[in-house]
C-alpha angles and dihedrals in degrees: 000000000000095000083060097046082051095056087048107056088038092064091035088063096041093054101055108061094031125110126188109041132276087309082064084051109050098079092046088045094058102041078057103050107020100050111016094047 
């Protein structure tokens, strides 16, 4: 469950303040989940 409350924030958080698309997302998506996780 909290995996799930995590995603979820994380991407919360990410589309909010992101403009473009999930193009515009991918980079921001990565640095999240790829290096500080």
């Amino acid at each position: 469950m909290k995996l799930i409350c995590s995603l979820f924030i994380t991407f919360l958080k990410i589309g909010a303040f992101t403009f473009g698309g999930g193009y515009a997302m991918i980079a921001l998506l990565e640095n999240e989940f790829v290096e500080k996780k």
